[in-house]
C-alpha positions in Angstrom: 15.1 1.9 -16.2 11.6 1.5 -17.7 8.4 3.7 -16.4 8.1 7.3 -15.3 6.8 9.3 -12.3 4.8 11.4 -14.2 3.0 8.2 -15.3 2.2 6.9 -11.9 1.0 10.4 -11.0 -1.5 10.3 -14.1 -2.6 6.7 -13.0 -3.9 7.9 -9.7 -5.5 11.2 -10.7 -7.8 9.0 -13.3 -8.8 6.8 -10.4 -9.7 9.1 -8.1 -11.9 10.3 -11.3 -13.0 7.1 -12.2 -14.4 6.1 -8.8 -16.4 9.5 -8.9 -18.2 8.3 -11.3 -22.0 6.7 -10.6 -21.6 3.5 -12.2 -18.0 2.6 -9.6 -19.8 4.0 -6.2 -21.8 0.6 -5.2 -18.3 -1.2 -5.8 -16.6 1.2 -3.1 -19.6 1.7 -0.6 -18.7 -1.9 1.7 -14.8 -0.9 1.6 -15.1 2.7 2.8 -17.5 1.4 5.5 -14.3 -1.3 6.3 -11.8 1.3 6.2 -14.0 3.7 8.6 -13.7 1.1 11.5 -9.8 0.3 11.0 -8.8 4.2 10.7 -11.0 5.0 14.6 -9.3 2.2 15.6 -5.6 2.5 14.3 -5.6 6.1 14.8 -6.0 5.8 18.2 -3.3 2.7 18.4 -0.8 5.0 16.5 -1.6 8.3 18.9 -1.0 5.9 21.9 1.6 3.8 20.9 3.9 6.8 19.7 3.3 8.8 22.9 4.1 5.1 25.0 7.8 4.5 22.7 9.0 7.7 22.7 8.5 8.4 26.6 10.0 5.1 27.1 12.7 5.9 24.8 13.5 8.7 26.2 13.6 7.4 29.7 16.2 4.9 29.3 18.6 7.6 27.4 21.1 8.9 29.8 20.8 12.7 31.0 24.1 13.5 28.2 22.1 12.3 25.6 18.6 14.0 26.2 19.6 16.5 22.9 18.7 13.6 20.7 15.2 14.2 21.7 14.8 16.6 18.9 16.3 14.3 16.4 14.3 11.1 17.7 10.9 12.8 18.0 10.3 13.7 13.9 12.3 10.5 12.5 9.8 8.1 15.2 6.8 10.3 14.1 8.1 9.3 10.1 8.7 5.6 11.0 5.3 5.3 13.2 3.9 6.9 10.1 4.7 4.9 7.8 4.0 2.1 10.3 0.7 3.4 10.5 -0.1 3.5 6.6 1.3 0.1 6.4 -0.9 -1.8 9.0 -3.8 0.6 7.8 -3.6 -0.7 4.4 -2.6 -4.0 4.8 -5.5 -5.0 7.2 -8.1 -2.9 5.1 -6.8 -5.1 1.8 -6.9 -8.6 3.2 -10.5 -7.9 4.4 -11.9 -5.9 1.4 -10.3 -8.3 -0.8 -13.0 -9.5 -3.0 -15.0 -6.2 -3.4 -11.4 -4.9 -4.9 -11.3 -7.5 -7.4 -14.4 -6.5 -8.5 -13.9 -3.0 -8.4 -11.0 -4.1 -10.6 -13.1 -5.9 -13.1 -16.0 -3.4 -13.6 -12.7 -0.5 -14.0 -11.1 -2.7 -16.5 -14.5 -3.6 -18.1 -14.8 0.2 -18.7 -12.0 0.8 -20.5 -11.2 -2.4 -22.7 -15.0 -3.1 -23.2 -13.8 -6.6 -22.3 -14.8 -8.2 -19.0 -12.1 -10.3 -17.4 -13.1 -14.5 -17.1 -16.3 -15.0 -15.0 -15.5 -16.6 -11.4 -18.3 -17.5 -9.0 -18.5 -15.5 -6.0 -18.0 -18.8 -3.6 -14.8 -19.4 -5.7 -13.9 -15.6 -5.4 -14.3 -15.0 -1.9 -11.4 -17.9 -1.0 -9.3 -17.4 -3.3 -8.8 -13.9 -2.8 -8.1 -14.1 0.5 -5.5 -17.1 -0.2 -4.2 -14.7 -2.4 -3.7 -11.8 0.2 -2.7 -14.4 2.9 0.1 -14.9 0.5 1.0 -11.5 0.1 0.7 -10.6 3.8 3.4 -13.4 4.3 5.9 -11.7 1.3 5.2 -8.4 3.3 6.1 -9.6 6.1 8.8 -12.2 6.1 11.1 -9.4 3.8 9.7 -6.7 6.1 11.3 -8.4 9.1 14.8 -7.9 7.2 14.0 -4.2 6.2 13.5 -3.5 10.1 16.5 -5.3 10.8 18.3 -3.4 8.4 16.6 0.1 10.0 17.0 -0.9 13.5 20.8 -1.9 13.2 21.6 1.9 11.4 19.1 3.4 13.8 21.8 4.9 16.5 24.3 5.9 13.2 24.3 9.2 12.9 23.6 10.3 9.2 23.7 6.4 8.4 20.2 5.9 10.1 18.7 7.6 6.8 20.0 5.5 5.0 17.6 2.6 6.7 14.8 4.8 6.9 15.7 5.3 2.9 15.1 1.3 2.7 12.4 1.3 4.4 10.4 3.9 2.8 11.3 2.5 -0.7 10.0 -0.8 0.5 7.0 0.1 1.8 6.7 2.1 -2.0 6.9 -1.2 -3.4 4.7 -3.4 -0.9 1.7 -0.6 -2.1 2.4 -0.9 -5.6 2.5 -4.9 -5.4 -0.5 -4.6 -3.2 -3.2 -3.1 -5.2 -1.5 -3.9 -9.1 -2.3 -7.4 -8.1 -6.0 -6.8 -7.9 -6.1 -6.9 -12.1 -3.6 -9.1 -12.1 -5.4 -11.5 -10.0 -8.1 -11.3 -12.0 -6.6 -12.8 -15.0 -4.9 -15.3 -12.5 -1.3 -14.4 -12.9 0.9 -15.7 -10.6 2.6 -13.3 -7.9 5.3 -14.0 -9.0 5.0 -13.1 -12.0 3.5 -9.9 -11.0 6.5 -9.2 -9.0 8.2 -9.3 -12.1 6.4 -7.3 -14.4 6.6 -4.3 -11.8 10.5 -4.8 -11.2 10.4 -4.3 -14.8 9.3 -0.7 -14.8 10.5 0.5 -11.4 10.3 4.4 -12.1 6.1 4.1 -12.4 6.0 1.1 -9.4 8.0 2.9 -7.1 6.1 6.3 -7.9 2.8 5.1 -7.4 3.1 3.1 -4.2 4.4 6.3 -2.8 1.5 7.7 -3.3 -0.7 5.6 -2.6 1.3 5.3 0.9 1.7 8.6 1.5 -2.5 8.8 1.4 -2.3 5.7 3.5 0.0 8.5 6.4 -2.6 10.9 6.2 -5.8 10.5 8.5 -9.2 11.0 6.9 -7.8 11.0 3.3 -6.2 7.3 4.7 -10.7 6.0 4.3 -11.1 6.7 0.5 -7.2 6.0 -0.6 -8.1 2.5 -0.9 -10.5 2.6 -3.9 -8.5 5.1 -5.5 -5.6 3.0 -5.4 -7.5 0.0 -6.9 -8.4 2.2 -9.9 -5.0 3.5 -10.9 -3.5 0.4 -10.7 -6.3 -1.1 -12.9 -5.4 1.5 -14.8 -1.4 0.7 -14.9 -2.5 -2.8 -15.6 -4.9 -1.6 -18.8 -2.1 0.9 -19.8 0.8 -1.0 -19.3 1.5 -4.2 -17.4 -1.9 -6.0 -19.1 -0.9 -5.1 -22.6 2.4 -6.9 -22.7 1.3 -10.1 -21.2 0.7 -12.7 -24.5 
């Protein structure tokens, strides 16, 4: 298998370094604004709704099984999580859209000295959010299965990890997709395509949408992981996935 952690790890630091910089903070001011009215109100959908499931939950366990209490409560806190990052990121993504592709562009303008092709902003603005309308539907028509997968091995002792495996490695790989597509879509390669050139190096995709998912998990870190995100995978693209491409 192609790719390496270390890679994805290096990828993400030189974002969150690139976006620092004076010349990327107008690109990220509009998103962080965004991202500061989904994480007030998904925090408090995530507080409520966990607190709402797992008294219900527990309530329709009979009395014998109350022990599992202390098994449920940290492995629904994971999954509502992960949940959490998920929704955060997806809903912060489809509306940001456009001011990530040109965070994209003006990152990979830096570091090729080559601006991607030109695009009108009123062409922009609809395709891009085609484009994420597109990928909302991947995400969630194979998401459905994943949950199937997790809810069927959810009552298994010792097998429930293994769905909870699955589902954290496919929310890895939703994140990677996610924000790689950014450059990608900025030199108008298909999705498809995309998909393939990640499945191709699976030990830096995998990597760095765990990252970038695991800043999605953590409140107040969750407002700025989106920007960052957009720079390392411009970065991967640069590096990597761009230079390939004919």
């Amino acid at each position: 298998m192609q790719g390496s952690p270390t890679k994805a790890l290096t990828y993400f630091m030189d974002g969150a370094q690139m976006i620092s910089q004076p010349g990327f903070r107008r690109f990220i001011v509009i998103p962080l604004l965004i991202n500061l009215v989904i994480f007030i109100a998904a925090t408090f959908a995530l507080v409520y709704s966990f607190q709402h499931f797992f008294e219900q939950l527990i309530a329709w366990l009979p009395s014998w099984l109350s022990w599992l209490s202390w098994i449920l409560w940290p492995l629904l806190g994971i999954v509502f999580l992960i949940i959490y990052g998920y929704s955060f990121n997806l809903i912060t993504n489809l509306i940001a859209a456009p001011f990530f592709g040109l965070l994209a562009e003006k990152i990979e303008t830096e570091l090729t000295g080559v601006k991607p092709p030109d695009e009108p902003f009123s062409q922009l603005i609809p395709r891009t959010l085609a484009r994420e309308l597109n990928k909302l539907w991947y995400f969630i028509s194979r998401g459905l299965l994943v949950l199937l997968i997790f809810a069927a091995l959810f009552f298994i002792p010792g097998v429930n990890l293994v769905g909870a495996c699955v589902g954290v490695l496919w929310s890895c790989w939703c994140m990677s997709v996610q924000y790689v597509d950014f450059p990608a879509d900025n030199h108008q390669l298909s999705f498809s395509d995309l998909r393939q050139c990640l499945k191709q190096q699976p030990l830096t995709s995998y990597p760095f949408g765990g990252i970038v998912l695991l800043g999605c998990m953590i409140p107040i870190i969750n407002i700025v992981i989106s920007p960052i995100a957009v720079a390392g995978a411009t970065i991967f693209w640069v590096r990597e996935i761009g230079a390939s491409k004919p």
